[in-house]
N, C-alpha and C positions, 0 to 999 in steps of 0.2 A: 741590829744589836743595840741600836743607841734609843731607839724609840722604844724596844724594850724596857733598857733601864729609864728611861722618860716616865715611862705606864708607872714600873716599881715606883720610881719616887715620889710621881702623884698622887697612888693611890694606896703605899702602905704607910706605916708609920715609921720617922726617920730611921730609925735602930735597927728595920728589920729588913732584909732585902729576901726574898724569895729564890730558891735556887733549887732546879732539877734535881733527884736524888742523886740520878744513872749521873748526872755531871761531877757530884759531891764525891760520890766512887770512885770516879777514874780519874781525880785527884788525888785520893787517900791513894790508889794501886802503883799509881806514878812515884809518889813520895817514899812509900814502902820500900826499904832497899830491898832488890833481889840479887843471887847471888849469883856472881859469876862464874861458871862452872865451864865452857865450851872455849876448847881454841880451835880455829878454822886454821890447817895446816895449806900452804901456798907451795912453790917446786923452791920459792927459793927463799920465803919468808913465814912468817905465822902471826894471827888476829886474835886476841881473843874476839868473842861474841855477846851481843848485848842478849841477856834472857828476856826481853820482852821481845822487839820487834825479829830477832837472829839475822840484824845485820853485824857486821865487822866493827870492832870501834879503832877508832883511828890511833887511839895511845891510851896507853895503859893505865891503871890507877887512875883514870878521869872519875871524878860526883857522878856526874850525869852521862847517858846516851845521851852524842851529839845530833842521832839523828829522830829518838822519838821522847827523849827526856827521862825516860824512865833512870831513877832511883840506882843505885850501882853497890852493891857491897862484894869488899874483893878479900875476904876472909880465909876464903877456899881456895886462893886460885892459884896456889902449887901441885893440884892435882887435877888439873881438867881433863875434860871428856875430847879427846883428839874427834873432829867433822874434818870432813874434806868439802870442797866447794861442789853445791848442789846437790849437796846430802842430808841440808837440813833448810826450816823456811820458819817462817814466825811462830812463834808460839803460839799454842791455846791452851789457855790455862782457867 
C-alpha cells in the first residue's frame, strides 16, 4: 500500500491522487445510511440486525455497524421484520 501511494506522488500531480472506482463505491454504500428494519429474536433477549453484513449489533441507535461499518439509519425501527437465528445471512443487494 505505501509504495503505491509512493508511485501516486511521484508520478501524478500533487492535487490529484488516483483512486479505484469499485473502491470510491463501497465508500459512497458504507456512508449511505441503510435502514434498520430486522430484530433477531433470542429465548431470552432480542438484536436488532445490521442490513449490510446481517450480523447482530450489539446496542441500539449506534452511527455505525460495529462490525462492518456500514452506515445505520434507525427511522423504522418500531416495526421490524421479527428473524430468528439462522434464518437469515448477509445481505446482497
Amino acid at each position: 500500500m505505501r509504495d503505491r501511494l509512493n508511485e501516486m506522488k511521484a508520478g501524478a500531480d500533487p492535487g490529484q491522487i488516483t483512486v479505484p472506482l469499485h473502491f470510491l463505491l463501497t465508500i459512497v454504500q458504507f456512508r449511505t445510511p441503510k435502514t434498520v428494519s430486522e430484530l433477531m429474536i433470542f429465548r431470552d433477549t432480542s438484536f436488532f440486525v445490521c442490513p449490510q453484513c446481517g450480523i447482530t449489533l450489539e446496542r441500539e441507535f449506534m452511527n455505525y455497524c460495529d462490525r462492518c461499518g456500514q452506515c445505520l439509519d434507525w427511522k423504522n425501527y418500531k416495526n421490524p421484520r421479527i428473524v430468528y437465528p439462522g434464518s437469515s445471512g448477509p445481505r446482497s443487494e
